[in-house]
Each structure stands twice: as C-alpha cells, then as structure tokens.
Legacy VTK file of the C-alpha trace (Angstrom):
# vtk DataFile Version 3.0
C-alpha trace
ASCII
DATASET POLYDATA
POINTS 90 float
48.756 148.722 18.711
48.282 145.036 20.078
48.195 143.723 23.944
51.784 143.849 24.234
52.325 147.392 23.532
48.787 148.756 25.267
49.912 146.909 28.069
53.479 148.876 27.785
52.230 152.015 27.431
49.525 151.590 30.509
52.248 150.853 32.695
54.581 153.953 31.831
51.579 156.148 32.667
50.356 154.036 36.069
53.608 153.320 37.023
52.984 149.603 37.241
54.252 146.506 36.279
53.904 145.436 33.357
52.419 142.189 34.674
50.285 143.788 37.453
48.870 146.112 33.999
48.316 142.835 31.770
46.100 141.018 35.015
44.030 144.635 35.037
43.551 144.740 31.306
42.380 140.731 31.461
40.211 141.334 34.133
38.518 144.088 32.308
38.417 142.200 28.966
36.867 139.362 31.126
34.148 141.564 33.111
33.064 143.052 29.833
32.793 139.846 28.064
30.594 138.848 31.463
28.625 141.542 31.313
27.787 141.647 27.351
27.149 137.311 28.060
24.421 138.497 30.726
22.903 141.482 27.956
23.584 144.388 30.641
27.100 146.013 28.800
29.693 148.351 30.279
29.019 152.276 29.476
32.443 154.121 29.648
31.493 157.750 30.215
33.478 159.697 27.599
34.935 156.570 25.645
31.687 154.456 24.743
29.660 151.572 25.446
29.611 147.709 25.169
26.671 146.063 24.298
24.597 143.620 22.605
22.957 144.324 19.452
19.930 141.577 17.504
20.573 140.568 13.786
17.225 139.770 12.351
17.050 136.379 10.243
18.218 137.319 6.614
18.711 135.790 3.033
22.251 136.004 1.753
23.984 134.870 -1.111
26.966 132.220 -1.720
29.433 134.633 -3.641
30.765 131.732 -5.420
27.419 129.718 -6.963
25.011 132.739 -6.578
22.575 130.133 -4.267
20.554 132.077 -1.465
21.262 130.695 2.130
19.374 131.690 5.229
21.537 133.522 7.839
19.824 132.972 11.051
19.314 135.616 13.624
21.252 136.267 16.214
22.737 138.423 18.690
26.836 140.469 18.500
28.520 142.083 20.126
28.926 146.187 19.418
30.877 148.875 20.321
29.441 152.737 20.645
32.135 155.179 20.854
31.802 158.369 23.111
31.476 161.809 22.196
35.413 162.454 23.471
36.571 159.016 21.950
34.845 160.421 18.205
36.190 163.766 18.543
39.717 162.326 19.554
39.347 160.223 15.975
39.162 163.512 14.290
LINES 1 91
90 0 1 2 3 4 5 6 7 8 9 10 11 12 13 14 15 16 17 18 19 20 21 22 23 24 25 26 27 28 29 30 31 32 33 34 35 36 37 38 39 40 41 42 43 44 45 46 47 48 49 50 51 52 53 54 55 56 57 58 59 60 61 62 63 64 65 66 67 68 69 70 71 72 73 74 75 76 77 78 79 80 81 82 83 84 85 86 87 88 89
C-alpha cells in the first residue's frame, strides 16, 4: 500500500476528504519526524513506538575489493511494533 491508497482507505473509514486525510497523515509523518529529531519518539499504545536507536563505530568491508572501511557511529531511526500490531502480522 503507498500514500495514495492509505490515504484512500483512511478517508472511507473517517468519512473525510481525501485531502483533509492526506494534511492529517503529513502532519503526523512531520510530528514524528520532530519528535525522533529531538530523541523523545512517539509510543502508539497497541501499534508501536518511534524512536532513536545508536550504531556503534564498526569495520566493514567493500564487497567489491575486499578493503575494510570504518563505518562511523551514528544514530537511526527504528520502529517497535506493538503487541496488537505483531499479533495482527500473524
């Protein structure tokens, strides 16, 4: 499913527009991305939580000489699915 058709199939059940549902599911893309920038996250109570996760520093390898190469720390992004959201997976 891409933006389009979430955005569809948000407004069938809220009986919005389709426009009115795209400006709610930017704004919510937007305040999570705020929140995960500022390292507090969004917990979702039954689907999961956003939040920032550290990569320690690391040695890699270039798959196509074999060379190492230093991957610097840093920090992602992660998602933790809910109890309901893993059991709906099922």
């Amino acid at each position: 499913m891409n933006k389009a058709e979430l955005v569809e199939a948000i407004a069938k059940v809220t009986l919005q527009t389709k426009a009115d549902t795209e400006r709610t599911l930017d704004a919510l893309i937007d305040v999570v991305g705020k929140n995960i920038k500022k390292k507090d996250g969004v917990k979702l109570v039954g689907f999961g939580t956003f939040a920032v996760s550290a990569r320690k520093a690391r040695v890699g390898r270039n798959p196509q000489t074999g060379e190492e190469i230093q991957i610097p720390a840093r920090k992602v992004p992660v998602f933790r699915p809910g109890k309901e959201l893993k059991e709906a997976a099922r």
